[in-house]
VEXNUKOL-93120 format. One record per residue (C-alpha): residue number from 1; residue in three letters; z, x, y. Coordinates in steps of 0.5 Angstrom, whole numbers, plus 500, padded with zeros to 3 digits. Layout:
! VEXNUKOL-93120
REC   num   residuo     z     x     y
REC   NUM       ALA     Z     X     Y
...
//
This chain:
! VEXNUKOL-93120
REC   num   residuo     z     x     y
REC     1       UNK   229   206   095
REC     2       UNK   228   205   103
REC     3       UNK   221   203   101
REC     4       UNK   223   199   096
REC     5       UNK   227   195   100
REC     6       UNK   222   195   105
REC     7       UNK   217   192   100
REC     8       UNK   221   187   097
REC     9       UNK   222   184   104
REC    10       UNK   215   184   105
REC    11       UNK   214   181   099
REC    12       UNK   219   176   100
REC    13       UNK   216   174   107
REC    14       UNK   209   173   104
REC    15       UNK   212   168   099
REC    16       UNK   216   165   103
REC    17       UNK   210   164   108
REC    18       UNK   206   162   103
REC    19       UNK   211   156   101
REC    20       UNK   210   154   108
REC    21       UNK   203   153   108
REC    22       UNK   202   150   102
REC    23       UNK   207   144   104
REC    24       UNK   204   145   110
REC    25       UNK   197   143   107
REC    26       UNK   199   138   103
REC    27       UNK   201   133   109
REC    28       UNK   194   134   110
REC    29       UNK   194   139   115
REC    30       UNK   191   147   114
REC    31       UNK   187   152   119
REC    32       UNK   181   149   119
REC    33       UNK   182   142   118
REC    34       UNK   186   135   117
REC    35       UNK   185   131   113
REC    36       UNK   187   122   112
REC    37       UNK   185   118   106
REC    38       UNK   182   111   107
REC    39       UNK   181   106   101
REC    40       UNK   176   101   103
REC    41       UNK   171   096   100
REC    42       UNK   164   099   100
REC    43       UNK   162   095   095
REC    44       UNK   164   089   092
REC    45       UNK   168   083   096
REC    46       UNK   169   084   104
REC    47       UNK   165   091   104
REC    48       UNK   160   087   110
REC    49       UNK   166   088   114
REC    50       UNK   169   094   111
REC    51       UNK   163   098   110
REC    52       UNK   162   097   118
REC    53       UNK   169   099   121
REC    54       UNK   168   105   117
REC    55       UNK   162   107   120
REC    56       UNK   165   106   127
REC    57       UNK   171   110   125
REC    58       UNK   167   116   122
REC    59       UNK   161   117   128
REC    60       UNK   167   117   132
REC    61       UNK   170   122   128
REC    62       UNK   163   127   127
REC    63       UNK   162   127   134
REC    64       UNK   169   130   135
REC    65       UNK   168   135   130
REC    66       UNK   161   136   132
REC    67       UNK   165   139   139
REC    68       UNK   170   144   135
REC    69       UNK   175   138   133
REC    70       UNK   182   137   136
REC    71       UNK   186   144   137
REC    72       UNK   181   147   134
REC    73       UNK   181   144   126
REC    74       UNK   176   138   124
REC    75       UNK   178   131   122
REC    76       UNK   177   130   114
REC    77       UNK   176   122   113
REC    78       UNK   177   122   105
REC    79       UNK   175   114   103
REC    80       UNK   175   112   096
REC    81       UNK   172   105   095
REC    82       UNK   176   101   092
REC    83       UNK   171   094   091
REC    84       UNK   175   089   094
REC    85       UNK   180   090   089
REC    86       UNK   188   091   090
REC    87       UNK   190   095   084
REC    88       UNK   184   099   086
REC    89       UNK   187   100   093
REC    90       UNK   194   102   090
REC    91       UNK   190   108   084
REC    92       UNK   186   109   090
REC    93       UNK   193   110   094
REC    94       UNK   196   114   089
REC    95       UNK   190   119   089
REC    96       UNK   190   120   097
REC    97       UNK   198   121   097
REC    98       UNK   198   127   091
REC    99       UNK   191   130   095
REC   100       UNK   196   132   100
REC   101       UNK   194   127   107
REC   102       UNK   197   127   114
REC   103       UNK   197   119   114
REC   104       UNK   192   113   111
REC   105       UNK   188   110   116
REC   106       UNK   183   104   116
REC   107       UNK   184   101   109
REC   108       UNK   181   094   109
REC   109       UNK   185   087   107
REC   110       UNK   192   084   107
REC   111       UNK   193   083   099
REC   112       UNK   190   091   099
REC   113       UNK   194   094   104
REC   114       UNK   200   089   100
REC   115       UNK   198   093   094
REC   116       UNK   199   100   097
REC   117       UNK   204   100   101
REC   118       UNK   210   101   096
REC   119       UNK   207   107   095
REC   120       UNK   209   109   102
REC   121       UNK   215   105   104
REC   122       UNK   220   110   103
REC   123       UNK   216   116   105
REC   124       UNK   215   119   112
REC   125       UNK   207   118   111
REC   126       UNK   204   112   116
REC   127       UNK   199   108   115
REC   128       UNK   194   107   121
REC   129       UNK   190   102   124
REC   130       UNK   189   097   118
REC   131       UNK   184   092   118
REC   132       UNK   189   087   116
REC   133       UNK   192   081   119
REC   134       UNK   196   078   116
REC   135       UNK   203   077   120
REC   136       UNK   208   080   116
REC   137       UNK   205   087   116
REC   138       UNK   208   087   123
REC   139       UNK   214   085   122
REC   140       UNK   220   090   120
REC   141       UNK   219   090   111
REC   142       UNK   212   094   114
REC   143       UNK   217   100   119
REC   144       UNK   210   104   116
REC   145       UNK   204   100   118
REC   146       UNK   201   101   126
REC   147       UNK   196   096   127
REC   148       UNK   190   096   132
REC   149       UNK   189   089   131
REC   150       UNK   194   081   132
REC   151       UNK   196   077   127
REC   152       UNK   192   072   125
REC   153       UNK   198   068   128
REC   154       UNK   196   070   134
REC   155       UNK   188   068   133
REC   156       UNK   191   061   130
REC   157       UNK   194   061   137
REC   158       UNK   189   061   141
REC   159       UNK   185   057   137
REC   160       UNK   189   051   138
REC   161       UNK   190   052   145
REC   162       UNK   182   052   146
REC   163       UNK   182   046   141
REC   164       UNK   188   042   145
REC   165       UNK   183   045   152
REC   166       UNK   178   040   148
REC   167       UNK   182   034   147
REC   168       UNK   181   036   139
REC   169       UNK   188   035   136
REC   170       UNK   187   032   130
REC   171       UNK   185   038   125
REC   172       UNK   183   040   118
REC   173       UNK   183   046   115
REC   174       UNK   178   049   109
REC   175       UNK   179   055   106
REC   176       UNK   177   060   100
REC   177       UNK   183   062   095
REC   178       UNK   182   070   095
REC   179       UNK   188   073   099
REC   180       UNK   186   075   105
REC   181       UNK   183   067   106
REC   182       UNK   191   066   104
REC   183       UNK   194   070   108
REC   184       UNK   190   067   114
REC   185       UNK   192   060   112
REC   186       UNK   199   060   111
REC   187       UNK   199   063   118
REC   188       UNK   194   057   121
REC   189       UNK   199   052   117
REC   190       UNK   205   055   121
REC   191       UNK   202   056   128
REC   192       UNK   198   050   129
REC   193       UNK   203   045   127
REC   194       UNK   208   049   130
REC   195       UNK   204   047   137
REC   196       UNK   202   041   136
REC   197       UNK   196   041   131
REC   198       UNK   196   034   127
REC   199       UNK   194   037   120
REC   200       UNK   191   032   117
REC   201       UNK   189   036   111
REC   202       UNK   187   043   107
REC   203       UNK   183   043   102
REC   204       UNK   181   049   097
REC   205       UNK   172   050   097
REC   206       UNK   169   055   092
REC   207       UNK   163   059   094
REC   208       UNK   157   056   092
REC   209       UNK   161   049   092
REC   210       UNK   162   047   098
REC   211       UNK   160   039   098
REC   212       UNK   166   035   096
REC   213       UNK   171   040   099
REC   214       UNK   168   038   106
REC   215       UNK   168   030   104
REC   216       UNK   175   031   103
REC   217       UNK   176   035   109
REC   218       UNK   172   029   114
REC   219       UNK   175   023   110
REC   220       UNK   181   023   115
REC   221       UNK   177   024   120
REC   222       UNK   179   031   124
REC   223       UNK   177   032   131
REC   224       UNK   176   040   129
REC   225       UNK   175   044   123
REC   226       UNK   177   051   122
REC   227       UNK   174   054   117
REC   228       UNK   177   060   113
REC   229       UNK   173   064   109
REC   230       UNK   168   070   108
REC   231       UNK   161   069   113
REC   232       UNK   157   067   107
REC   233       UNK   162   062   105
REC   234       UNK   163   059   111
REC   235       UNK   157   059   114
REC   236       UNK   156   054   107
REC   237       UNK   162   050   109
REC   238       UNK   158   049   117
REC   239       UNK   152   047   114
REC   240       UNK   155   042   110
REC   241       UNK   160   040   115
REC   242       UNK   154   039   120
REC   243       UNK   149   036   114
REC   244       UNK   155   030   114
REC   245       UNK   155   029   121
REC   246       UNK   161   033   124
REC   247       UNK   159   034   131
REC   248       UNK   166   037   133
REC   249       UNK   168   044   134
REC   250       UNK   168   049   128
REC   251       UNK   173   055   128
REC   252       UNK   174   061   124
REC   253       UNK   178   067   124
REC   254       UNK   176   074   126
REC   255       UNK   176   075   119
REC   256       UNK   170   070   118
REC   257       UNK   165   075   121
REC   258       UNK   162   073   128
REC   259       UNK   157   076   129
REC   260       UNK   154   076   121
REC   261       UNK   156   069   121
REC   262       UNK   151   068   128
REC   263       UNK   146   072   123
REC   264       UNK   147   067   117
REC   265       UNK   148   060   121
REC   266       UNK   142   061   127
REC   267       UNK   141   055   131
REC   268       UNK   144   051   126
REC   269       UNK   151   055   128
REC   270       UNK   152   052   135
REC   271       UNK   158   050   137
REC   272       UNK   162   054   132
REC   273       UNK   168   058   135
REC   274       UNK   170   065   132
REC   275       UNK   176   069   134
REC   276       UNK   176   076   135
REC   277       UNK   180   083   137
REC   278       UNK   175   087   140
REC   279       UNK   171   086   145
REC   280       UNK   164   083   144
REC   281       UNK   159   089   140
REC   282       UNK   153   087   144
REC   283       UNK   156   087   151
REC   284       UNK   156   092   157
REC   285       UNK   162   090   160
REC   286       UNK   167   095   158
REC   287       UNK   165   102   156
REC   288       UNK   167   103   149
REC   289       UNK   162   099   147
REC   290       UNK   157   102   151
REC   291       UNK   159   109   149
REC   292       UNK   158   106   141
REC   293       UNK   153   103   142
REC   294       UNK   149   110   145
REC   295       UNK   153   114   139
REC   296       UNK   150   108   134
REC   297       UNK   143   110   136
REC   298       UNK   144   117   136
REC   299       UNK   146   117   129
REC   300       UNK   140   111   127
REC   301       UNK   146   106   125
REC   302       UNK   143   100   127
REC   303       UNK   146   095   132
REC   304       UNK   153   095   131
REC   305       UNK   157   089   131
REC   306       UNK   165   088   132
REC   307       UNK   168   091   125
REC   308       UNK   164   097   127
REC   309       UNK   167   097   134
REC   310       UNK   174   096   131
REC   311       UNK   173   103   127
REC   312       UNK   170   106   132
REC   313       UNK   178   105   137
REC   314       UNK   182   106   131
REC   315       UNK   178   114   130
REC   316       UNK   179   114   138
REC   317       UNK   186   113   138
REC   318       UNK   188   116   133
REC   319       UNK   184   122   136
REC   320       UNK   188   122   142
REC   321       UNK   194   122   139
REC   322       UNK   193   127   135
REC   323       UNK   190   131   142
REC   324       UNK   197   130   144
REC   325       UNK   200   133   139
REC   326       UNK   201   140   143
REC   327       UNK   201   145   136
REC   328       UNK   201   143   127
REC   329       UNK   200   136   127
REC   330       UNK   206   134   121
REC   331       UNK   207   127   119
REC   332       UNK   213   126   124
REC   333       UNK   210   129   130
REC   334       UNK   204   124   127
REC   335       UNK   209   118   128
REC   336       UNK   212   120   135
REC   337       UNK   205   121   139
REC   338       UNK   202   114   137
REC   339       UNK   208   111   139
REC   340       UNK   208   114   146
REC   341       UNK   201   112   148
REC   342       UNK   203   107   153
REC   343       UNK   198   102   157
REC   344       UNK   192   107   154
REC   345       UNK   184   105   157
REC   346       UNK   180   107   152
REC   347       UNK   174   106   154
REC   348       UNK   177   100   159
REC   349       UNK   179   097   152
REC   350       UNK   188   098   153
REC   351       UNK   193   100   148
REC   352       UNK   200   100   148
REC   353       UNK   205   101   142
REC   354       UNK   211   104   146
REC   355       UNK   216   099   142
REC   356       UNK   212   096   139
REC   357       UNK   207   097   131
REC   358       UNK   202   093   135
REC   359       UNK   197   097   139
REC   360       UNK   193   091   141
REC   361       UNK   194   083   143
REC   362       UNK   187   081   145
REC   363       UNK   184   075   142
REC   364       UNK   178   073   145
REC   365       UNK   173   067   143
REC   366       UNK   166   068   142
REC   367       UNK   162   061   143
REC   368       UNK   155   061   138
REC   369       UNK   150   058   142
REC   370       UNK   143   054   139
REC   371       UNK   140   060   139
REC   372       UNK   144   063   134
REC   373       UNK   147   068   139
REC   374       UNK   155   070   140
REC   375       UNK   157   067   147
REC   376       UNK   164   070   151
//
Protein backbone atom coordinates (compact mmCIF):
# COMPACT_ATOMS: atom_id res chain seq x y z
CA UNK A 1 0.00 0.00 0.00
CA UNK A 2 2.99 2.46 1.03
CA UNK A 3 4.08 1.83 -2.42
CA UNK A 4 1.12 2.40 -3.99
CA UNK A 5 0.96 5.56 -2.29
CA UNK A 6 4.19 6.54 -3.23
CA UNK A 7 3.56 6.08 -6.79
CA UNK A 8 0.47 7.70 -6.76
CA UNK A 9 2.45 10.93 -5.69
CA UNK A 10 4.88 10.54 -8.02
CA UNK A 11 2.25 10.07 -10.73
CA UNK A 12 0.64 13.07 -9.31
CA UNK A 13 3.80 15.29 -9.23
CA UNK A 14 4.36 14.36 -13.23
CA UNK A 15 1.21 15.39 -13.97
CA UNK A 16 0.98 18.28 -12.19
CA UNK A 17 4.59 19.08 -13.53
CA UNK A 18 3.51 18.71 -16.81
CA UNK A 19 0.50 20.77 -16.82
CA UNK A 20 2.90 23.50 -15.91
CA UNK A 21 5.01 22.98 -18.78
CA UNK A 22 2.53 22.99 -21.42
CA UNK A 23 1.15 26.32 -20.03
CA UNK A 24 4.48 27.43 -19.82
CA UNK A 25 5.10 26.38 -23.77
CA UNK A 26 2.09 27.81 -24.63
CA UNK A 27 3.29 31.84 -23.46
CA UNK A 28 5.93 30.62 -26.19
CA UNK A 29 8.51 29.64 -23.95
CA UNK A 30 10.07 26.22 -23.32
CA UNK A 31 13.92 24.93 -22.59
CA UNK A 32 15.33 25.58 -25.78
CA UNK A 33 13.41 28.25 -27.15
CA UNK A 34 11.19 31.34 -27.20
CA UNK A 35 8.98 32.19 -29.45
CA UNK A 36 7.21 35.78 -31.04
CA UNK A 37 4.65 35.97 -33.79
CA UNK A 38 4.94 38.63 -36.44
CA UNK A 39 2.66 39.40 -39.26
CA UNK A 40 3.87 41.78 -41.72
CA UNK A 41 3.48 42.35 -45.36
CA UNK A 42 6.17 40.65 -47.44
CA UNK A 43 4.22 40.67 -50.48
CA UNK A 44 1.84 43.02 -51.36
CA UNK A 45 1.28 46.78 -50.51
CA UNK A 46 3.97 48.29 -47.78
CA UNK A 47 6.31 45.01 -48.21
CA UNK A 48 9.22 47.71 -49.55
CA UNK A 49 9.25 48.85 -45.82
CA UNK A 50 8.13 45.89 -44.06
CA UNK A 51 10.36 43.35 -45.93
CA UNK A 52 13.42 45.43 -44.76
CA UNK A 53 12.38 45.81 -40.87
CA UNK A 54 12.15 42.26 -40.92
CA UNK A 55 15.37 41.54 -42.12
CA UNK A 56 16.93 43.95 -39.29
CA UNK A 57 14.84 42.33 -36.71
CA UNK A 58 15.65 38.81 -37.76
CA UNK A 59 19.78 39.39 -38.55
CA UNK A 60 20.02 40.72 -35.18
CA UNK A 61 18.03 37.85 -33.78
CA UNK A 62 20.39 35.08 -35.72
CA UNK A 63 23.48 36.59 -34.20
CA UNK A 64 22.10 36.03 -30.58
CA UNK A 65 21.13 32.73 -31.52
CA UNK A 66 24.42 31.98 -33.23
CA UNK A 67 26.15 33.12 -29.60
CA UNK A 68 24.00 30.56 -27.51
CA UNK A 69 20.71 32.71 -27.48
CA UNK A 70 19.47 34.49 -24.12
CA UNK A 71 20.00 32.41 -20.90
CA UNK A 72 20.57 29.82 -22.79
CA UNK A 73 17.12 29.37 -25.00
CA UNK A 74 16.95 30.53 -28.88
CA UNK A 75 14.72 33.49 -30.33
CA UNK A 76 12.10 32.02 -32.64
CA UNK A 77 10.53 34.94 -34.73
CA UNK A 78 7.36 33.27 -36.39
CA UNK A 79 6.29 35.73 -39.36
CA UNK A 80 3.33 35.35 -41.44
CA UNK A 81 2.68 37.36 -44.52
CA UNK A 82 -0.29 39.00 -44.44
CA UNK A 83 -0.06 40.99 -47.89
CA UNK A 84 -0.68 44.41 -46.86
CA UNK A 85 -4.14 43.07 -45.87
CA UNK A 86 -5.81 43.94 -42.49
CA UNK A 87 -8.26 40.89 -42.15
CA UNK A 88 -5.07 39.06 -43.06
CA UNK A 89 -3.29 40.50 -39.92
CA UNK A 90 -5.93 39.64 -37.57
CA UNK A 91 -6.22 35.53 -39.30
CA UNK A 92 -2.70 35.96 -39.04
CA UNK A 93 -2.93 37.15 -35.35
CA UNK A 94 -5.48 34.36 -34.39
CA UNK A 95 -3.07 31.75 -35.79
CA UNK A 96 0.08 33.15 -33.57
CA UNK A 97 -2.05 33.53 -30.40
CA UNK A 98 -3.37 29.82 -30.55
CA UNK A 99 0.51 28.62 -31.68
CA UNK A 100 1.26 29.72 -28.08
CA UNK A 101 3.63 32.97 -28.38
CA UNK A 102 5.50 35.01 -25.59
CA UNK A 103 4.47 38.44 -27.33
CA UNK A 104 3.76 39.82 -30.88
CA UNK A 105 6.37 41.85 -32.26
CA UNK A 106 7.03 43.91 -35.20
CA UNK A 107 3.95 43.75 -37.05
CA UNK A 108 3.68 46.73 -39.91
CA UNK A 109 0.97 49.53 -40.45
CA UNK A 110 -1.51 51.19 -38.31
CA UNK A 111 -5.17 49.70 -40.14
CA UNK A 112 -3.16 46.14 -39.52
CA UNK A 113 -2.29 46.68 -36.17
CA UNK A 114 -6.07 48.39 -35.88
CA UNK A 115 -7.05 44.92 -36.90
CA UNK A 116 -5.24 42.74 -34.62
CA UNK A 117 -5.64 44.24 -31.55
CA UNK A 118 -9.09 43.39 -30.19
CA UNK A 119 -7.50 39.77 -30.38
CA UNK A 120 -5.19 41.08 -27.15
CA UNK A 121 -6.86 43.98 -25.89
CA UNK A 122 -8.07 41.84 -22.73
CA UNK A 123 -5.44 39.69 -22.55
CA UNK A 124 -1.82 39.88 -20.54
CA UNK A 125 0.25 39.25 -24.07
CA UNK A 126 1.88 42.78 -25.71
CA UNK A 127 2.37 43.70 -28.78
CA UNK A 128 5.94 45.20 -29.28
CA UNK A 129 7.68 47.68 -31.55
CA UNK A 130 5.02 47.96 -34.33
CA UNK A 131 5.82 49.79 -37.26
CA UNK A 132 2.93 52.10 -36.75
CA UNK A 133 2.54 55.60 -36.42
CA UNK A 134 -0.62 56.53 -35.99
CA UNK A 135 -1.10 58.62 -32.69
CA UNK A 136 -3.96 56.58 -30.83
CA UNK A 137 -1.74 53.51 -30.72
CA UNK A 138 0.04 55.51 -27.86
CA UNK A 139 -2.84 56.47 -26.05
CA UNK A 140 -4.46 54.97 -23.06
CA UNK A 141 -7.22 52.37 -25.73
CA UNK A 142 -3.90 50.55 -26.73
CA UNK A 143 -2.52 49.78 -22.66
CA UNK A 144 -0.83 46.63 -24.77
CA UNK A 145 1.01 48.56 -27.61
CA UNK A 146 5.04 49.45 -26.86
CA UNK A 147 6.20 51.49 -29.60
CA UNK A 148 9.77 52.09 -30.73
CA UNK A 149 8.75 54.83 -32.73
CA UNK A 150 6.72 58.72 -32.46
CA UNK A 151 3.41 59.31 -33.66
CA UNK A 152 3.06 60.92 -36.87
CA UNK A 153 1.82 63.92 -34.76
CA UNK A 154 5.04 64.37 -33.82
CA UNK A 155 6.93 64.21 -37.37
CA UNK A 156 3.92 66.59 -38.21
CA UNK A 157 5.41 68.71 -35.80
CA UNK A 158 8.74 69.14 -36.83
CA UNK A 159 7.88 69.59 -40.13
CA UNK A 160 5.86 72.56 -39.48
CA UNK A 161 8.34 74.06 -37.27
CA UNK A 162 11.06 73.42 -40.34
CA UNK A 163 8.57 75.03 -42.81
CA UNK A 164 7.80 78.22 -40.50
CA UNK A 165 12.19 77.91 -40.19
CA UNK A 166 11.68 78.71 -43.74
CA UNK A 167 8.88 81.44 -44.05
CA UNK A 168 6.74 78.65 -45.46
CA UNK A 169 3.24 78.87 -43.95
CA UNK A 170 1.17 78.73 -46.46
CA UNK A 171 0.63 74.57 -46.91
CA UNK A 172 -1.16 71.98 -48.82
CA UNK A 173 -1.41 68.67 -48.47
CA UNK A 174 -1.72 65.48 -51.14
CA UNK A 175 -2.51 62.18 -49.85
CA UNK A 176 -3.21 58.75 -50.92
CA UNK A 177 -6.37 57.00 -49.30
CA UNK A 178 -5.08 53.66 -48.20
CA UNK A 179 -5.14 53.53 -44.21
CA UNK A 180 -1.92 53.90 -43.10
CA UNK A 181 -1.84 57.41 -45.58
CA UNK A 182 -5.06 58.31 -43.59
CA UNK A 183 -3.94 57.78 -40.44
CA UNK A 184 -1.03 60.03 -41.42
CA UNK A 185 -3.58 62.84 -42.47
CA UNK A 186 -5.71 63.12 -40.05
CA UNK A 187 -2.61 63.56 -37.66
CA UNK A 188 -0.94 66.36 -40.38
CA UNK A 189 -4.68 68.38 -40.12
CA UNK A 190 -4.56 68.26 -36.35
CA UNK A 191 -1.01 69.35 -35.90
CA UNK A 192 -0.04 71.54 -38.45
CA UNK A 193 -3.14 73.70 -38.05
CA UNK A 194 -2.84 73.61 -34.27
CA UNK A 195 0.45 75.35 -34.85
CA UNK A 196 0.01 77.80 -37.16
CA UNK A 197 -0.10 76.20 -40.43
CA UNK A 198 -2.60 77.77 -43.07
CA UNK A 199 -3.92 74.63 -44.81
CA UNK A 200 -4.87 76.15 -47.81
CA UNK A 201 -6.11 72.31 -49.15
CA UNK A 202 -5.88 68.71 -49.26
CA UNK A 203 -6.63 66.77 -52.04
CA UNK A 204 -6.99 62.96 -52.40
CA UNK A 205 -4.32 61.38 -55.58
CA UNK A 206 -4.59 57.90 -56.88
CA UNK A 207 -1.20 55.93 -58.02
CA UNK A 208 -0.64 56.53 -61.49
CA UNK A 209 -3.11 59.77 -61.53
CA UNK A 210 -1.54 62.21 -59.95
CA UNK A 211 -1.89 65.57 -62.34
CA UNK A 212 -5.08 66.82 -61.67
CA UNK A 213 -4.60 66.19 -57.79
CA UNK A 214 -1.53 68.48 -58.25
CA UNK A 215 -3.30 71.18 -60.03
CA UNK A 216 -5.66 71.29 -57.29
CA UNK A 217 -3.22 71.38 -54.55
CA UNK A 218 -1.11 74.64 -56.33
CA UNK A 219 -4.30 76.32 -57.33
CA UNK A 220 -4.20 78.26 -53.97
CA UNK A 221 -0.71 78.74 -54.22
CA UNK A 222 0.95 76.64 -51.22
CA UNK A 223 4.57 78.10 -50.15
CA UNK A 224 5.10 73.98 -48.96
CA UNK A 225 3.72 70.62 -49.75
CA UNK A 226 3.53 67.63 -48.01
CA UNK A 227 2.89 64.74 -49.42
CA UNK A 228 1.81 61.58 -47.97
CA UNK A 229 2.00 58.52 -49.69
CA UNK A 230 3.94 55.41 -50.37
CA UNK A 231 7.68 56.14 -51.94
CA UNK A 232 6.26 55.08 -55.77
CA UNK A 233 3.33 57.40 -55.38
CA UNK A 234 4.92 60.06 -53.80
CA UNK A 235 7.79 60.40 -55.96
CA UNK A 236 4.99 60.71 -58.93
CA UNK A 237 3.31 63.32 -56.97
CA UNK A 238 7.03 65.19 -56.71
CA UNK A 239 7.89 64.89 -60.26
CA UNK A 240 4.53 66.21 -61.31
CA UNK A 241 4.91 68.97 -58.50
CA UNK A 242 7.93 70.02 -59.99
CA UNK A 243 7.15 69.55 -63.99
CA UNK A 244 4.18 72.42 -62.92
CA UNK A 245 6.72 74.71 -61.46
CA UNK A 246 6.69 74.24 -57.75
CA UNK A 247 9.88 75.27 -56.55
CA UNK A 248 9.10 75.22 -52.89
CA UNK A 249 9.77 72.60 -50.00
CA UNK A 250 8.44 69.05 -50.09
CA UNK A 251 7.72 67.13 -47.26
CA UNK A 252 6.93 63.39 -46.55
CA UNK A 253 6.35 61.24 -43.28
CA UNK A 254 8.62 58.53 -42.50
CA UNK A 255 6.38 56.34 -43.83
CA UNK A 256 7.11 57.95 -47.59
CA UNK A 257 10.10 56.02 -47.44
CA UNK A 258 13.51 58.23 -47.43
CA UNK A 259 16.11 56.69 -48.58
CA UNK A 260 13.59 54.46 -51.55
CA UNK A 261 12.09 57.69 -52.43
CA UNK A 262 15.85 59.40 -52.91
CA UNK A 263 16.34 56.02 -55.13
CA UNK A 264 13.13 56.91 -57.12
CA UNK A 265 13.32 60.40 -57.55
CA UNK A 266 17.35 60.99 -58.34
CA UNK A 267 18.21 64.52 -58.96
CA UNK A 268 14.97 65.43 -59.73
CA UNK A 269 14.29 64.67 -55.63
CA UNK A 270 16.15 67.63 -54.60
CA UNK A 271 14.84 69.84 -51.88
CA UNK A 272 12.52 67.29 -50.92
CA UNK A 273 12.43 66.87 -47.03
CA UNK A 274 11.62 63.64 -45.29
CA UNK A 275 11.05 62.48 -41.55
CA UNK A 276 12.71 59.82 -39.91
CA UNK A 277 12.87 57.73 -36.60
CA UNK A 278 15.88 56.27 -36.74
CA UNK A 279 19.07 57.49 -37.56
CA UNK A 280 20.46 57.98 -41.17
CA UNK A 281 20.98 53.97 -42.69
CA UNK A 282 24.03 55.14 -44.46
CA UNK A 283 25.76 57.36 -41.48
CA UNK A 284 29.07 56.62 -39.27
CA UNK A 285 28.07 58.50 -36.50
CA UNK A 286 26.33 56.47 -34.16
CA UNK A 287 27.57 52.68 -33.67
CA UNK A 288 24.36 50.98 -34.38
CA UNK A 289 24.12 51.75 -37.67
CA UNK A 290 27.97 50.73 -37.99
CA UNK A 291 27.49 47.50 -36.09
CA UNK A 292 24.29 46.91 -38.84
CA UNK A 293 25.64 47.81 -41.66
CA UNK A 294 29.01 45.20 -40.86
CA UNK A 295 25.98 42.63 -39.54
CA UNK A 296 24.17 43.38 -43.37
CA UNK A 297 27.61 42.64 -45.02
CA UNK A 298 28.12 39.59 -43.40
CA UNK A 299 25.02 38.31 -43.95
CA UNK A 300 25.14 39.48 -48.20
CA UNK A 301 21.84 41.51 -47.41
CA UNK A 302 22.85 44.26 -49.43
CA UNK A 303 22.86 48.23 -48.41
CA UNK A 304 20.57 48.52 -45.31
CA UNK A 305 18.36 51.64 -45.20
CA UNK A 306 16.37 53.29 -42.29
CA UNK A 307 13.13 50.41 -42.13
CA UNK A 308 16.00 48.05 -41.74
CA UNK A 309 17.75 50.11 -39.13
CA UNK A 310 14.33 50.30 -37.46
CA UNK A 311 14.16 46.37 -36.74
CA UNK A 312 17.43 45.92 -36.21
CA UNK A 313 16.62 48.29 -32.69
CA UNK A 314 13.54 46.50 -32.04
CA UNK A 315 15.13 42.75 -32.13
CA UNK A 316 17.92 44.93 -29.87
CA UNK A 317 15.91 45.93 -27.18
CA UNK A 318 13.80 43.57 -27.20
CA UNK A 319 16.84 41.21 -26.30
CA UNK A 320 17.92 43.20 -23.77
CA UNK A 321 14.84 43.03 -22.20
CA UNK A 322 14.72 39.73 -21.97
CA UNK A 323 18.53 39.38 -21.02
CA UNK A 324 17.12 41.25 -17.70
CA UNK A 325 14.51 38.77 -17.13
CA UNK A 326 16.80 36.81 -14.59
CA UNK A 327 14.98 33.00 -14.96
CA UNK A 328 11.50 31.60 -17.63
CA UNK A 329 10.47 34.47 -19.21
CA UNK A 330 6.66 34.79 -18.91
CA UNK A 331 4.18 37.34 -20.35
CA UNK A 332 4.05 39.52 -17.03
CA UNK A 333 7.91 39.54 -16.48
CA UNK A 334 8.01 40.34 -20.39
CA UNK A 335 6.00 43.54 -19.67
CA UNK A 336 7.85 44.41 -16.47
CA UNK A 337 11.39 44.58 -17.83
CA UNK A 338 10.79 46.69 -21.09
CA UNK A 339 9.10 49.27 -18.90
CA UNK A 340 12.25 49.28 -16.61
CA UNK A 341 14.69 50.16 -19.54
CA UNK A 342 15.39 53.85 -18.64
CA UNK A 343 17.58 56.18 -20.67
CA UNK A 344 19.10 52.88 -22.45
CA UNK A 345 22.13 53.43 -25.26
CA UNK A 346 21.87 51.15 -27.91
CA UNK A 347 24.57 51.58 -29.81
CA UNK A 348 24.36 55.48 -28.83
CA UNK A 349 20.71 55.16 -30.03
CA UNK A 350 18.65 56.21 -26.53
CA UNK A 351 15.57 54.36 -25.02
CA UNK A 352 13.28 54.97 -22.32
CA UNK A 353 9.94 53.52 -21.72
CA UNK A 354 9.94 54.24 -17.71
CA UNK A 355 6.25 55.48 -17.66
CA UNK A 356 5.86 55.88 -20.97
CA UNK A 357 4.61 53.12 -24.17
CA UNK A 358 6.91 54.96 -26.23
CA UNK A 359 10.57 54.04 -26.39
CA UNK A 360 11.58 56.61 -28.69
CA UNK A 361 10.81 60.50 -29.53
CA UNK A 362 13.40 61.24 -32.28
CA UNK A 363 12.56 62.93 -35.29
CA UNK A 364 15.00 63.68 -37.43
CA UNK A 365 14.70 65.44 -41.16
CA UNK A 366 16.94 64.26 -44.09
CA UNK A 367 17.34 66.70 -46.78
CA UNK A 368 17.54 64.80 -50.57
CA UNK A 369 20.26 66.71 -52.55
CA UNK A 370 20.52 67.21 -56.46
CA UNK A 371 22.27 64.32 -56.47
CA UNK A 372 19.74 62.23 -55.10
CA UNK A 373 21.59 61.53 -51.96
CA UNK A 374 19.60 61.72 -48.26
CA UNK A 375 21.44 65.10 -46.52
CA UNK A 376 21.15 65.04 -42.44
Amino acid sequence: MKTLHTLGQTLIVAVLALAGAMVHSQDGVNKTAIVLGQSLALTGPGSSLAQPFHQGAKLYFDNVNAAGGVNGRKIELVTLDDQGSPANTAANTKKLLDQGVLSLFGFYGSPQVTAAYPLIKDRDIILFAPMAAADEFRGALYANVYSLRPGYSEEAAAITKHAAALGARKLAILHASDGESLAALDSAQRTMTSMGANLLVSAAFSSGAVAGSVDKALAPGPESVLVIGDSQSAASVVRELRAKGFRGPVYGFSNTGESLLAEQLGRSGAGVVVARVVPKSDGSKVALVRELQADAAAAKLGKPNVYMVEGYIAARVYTEALRRISKDPTRAKLRKAIEALDDLSIGGFRIHFVEDRVGSRLVELGLIDSQGRVRE
